[in-house]
C-alpha positions in Angstrom: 26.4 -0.9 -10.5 23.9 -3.3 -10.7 21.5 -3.8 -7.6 19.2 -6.6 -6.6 16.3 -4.8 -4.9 14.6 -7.9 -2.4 11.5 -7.1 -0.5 7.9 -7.7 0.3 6.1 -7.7 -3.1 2.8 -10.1 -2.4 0.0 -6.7 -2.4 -0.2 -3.4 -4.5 1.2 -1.3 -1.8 4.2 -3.4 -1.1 4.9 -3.5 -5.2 5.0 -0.2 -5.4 7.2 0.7 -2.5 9.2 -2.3 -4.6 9.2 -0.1 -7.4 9.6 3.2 -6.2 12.8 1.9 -4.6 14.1 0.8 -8.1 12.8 3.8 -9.6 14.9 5.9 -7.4 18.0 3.7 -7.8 17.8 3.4 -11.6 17.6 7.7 -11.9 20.9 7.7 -10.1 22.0 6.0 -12.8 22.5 2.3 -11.8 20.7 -0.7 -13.5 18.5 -3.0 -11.0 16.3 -6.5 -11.3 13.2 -6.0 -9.5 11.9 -9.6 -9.2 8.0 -8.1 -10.1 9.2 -6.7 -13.3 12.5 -8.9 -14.4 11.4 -12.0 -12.8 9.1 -15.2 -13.0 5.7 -14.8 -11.6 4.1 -17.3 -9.9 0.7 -17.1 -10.2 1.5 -17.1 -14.3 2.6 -20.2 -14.6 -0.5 -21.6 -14.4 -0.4 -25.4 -15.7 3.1 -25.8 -14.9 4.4 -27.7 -12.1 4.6 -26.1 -9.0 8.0 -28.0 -8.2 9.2 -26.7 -11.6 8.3 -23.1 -11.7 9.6 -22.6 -8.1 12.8 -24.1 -8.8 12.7 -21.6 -11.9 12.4 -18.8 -9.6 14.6 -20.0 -7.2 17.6 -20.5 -10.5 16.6 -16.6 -12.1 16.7 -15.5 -8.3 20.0 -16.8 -7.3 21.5 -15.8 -11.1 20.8 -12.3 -11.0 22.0 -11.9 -7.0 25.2 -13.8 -8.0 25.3 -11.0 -10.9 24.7 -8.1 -8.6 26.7 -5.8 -7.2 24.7 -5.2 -4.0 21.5 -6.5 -2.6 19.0 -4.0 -1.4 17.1 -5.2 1.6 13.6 -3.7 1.6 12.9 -4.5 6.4 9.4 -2.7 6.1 6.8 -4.7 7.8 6.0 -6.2 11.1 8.7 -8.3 10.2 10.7 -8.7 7.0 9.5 -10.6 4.3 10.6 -14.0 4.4 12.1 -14.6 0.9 13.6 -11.4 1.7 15.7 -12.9 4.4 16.8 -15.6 2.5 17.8 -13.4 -0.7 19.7 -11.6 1.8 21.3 -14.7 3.1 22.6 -15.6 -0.7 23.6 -12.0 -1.0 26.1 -12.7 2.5 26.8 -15.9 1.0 28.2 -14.3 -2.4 29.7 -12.0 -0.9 27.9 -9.1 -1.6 27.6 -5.7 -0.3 23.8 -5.4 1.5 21.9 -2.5 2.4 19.6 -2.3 4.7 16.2 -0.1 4.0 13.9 0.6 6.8 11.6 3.6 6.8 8.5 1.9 9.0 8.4 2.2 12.5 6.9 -1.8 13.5 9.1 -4.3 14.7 8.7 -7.6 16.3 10.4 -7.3 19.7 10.2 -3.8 21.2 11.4 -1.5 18.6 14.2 -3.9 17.4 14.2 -6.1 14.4 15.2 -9.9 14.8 19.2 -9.6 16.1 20.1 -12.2 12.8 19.6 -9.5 10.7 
């Protein structure tokens, strides 16, 4: 199976909880993009324009959910990361199986994550 692993990936920490999770996936045998590694980076397409590279991002992003299997939701954090959510959104739209992956105790409204999740 293939698996989409979307989370918070903007520090160290959070990129290698990112790639842990893959790592874990991809030694029970299944193949996963991990936007750090398989994707388009931002902050390295320097001299391009911003319009461009983001719709880039947003095309590669959308291709390789499309392609999945399942999405992985990565919820750690005060609240999830936003381009999580929307990934996530995609993944519902395309039909695709999403899991949920929470192993931090914060939340936003007293011990509960936002009800739209």
């Amino acid at each position: 199976m293939k698996i989409y692993c979307a989370g918070p990936l903007f520090n160290p920490a959070e990129r290698a909880e990112m790639a842990a999770i893959a790592k874990a996936i991809e030694d029970d045998g299944h193949e996963t993009f991990l936007p750090q590694r398989d994707g388009l980076e931002l902050a390295k397409a320097e001299g391009v324009a911003p319009k461009l590279v983001s719709q880039a991002i947003f095309d590669l992003d959308s291709y390789h959910i499309r392609d999945s299997d399942i999405l992985l939701f990565n919820m750690n954090g005060r609240v999830p990361d936003d381009g999580a959510c929307v990934k996530a959104g995609m993944a519902y739209a395309f039909r695709k199986i999403i899991i949920l992956y929470k192993s931090d105790c914060r939340t936003l409204i007293n011990g509960q994550d936002t009800p739209l999740i």
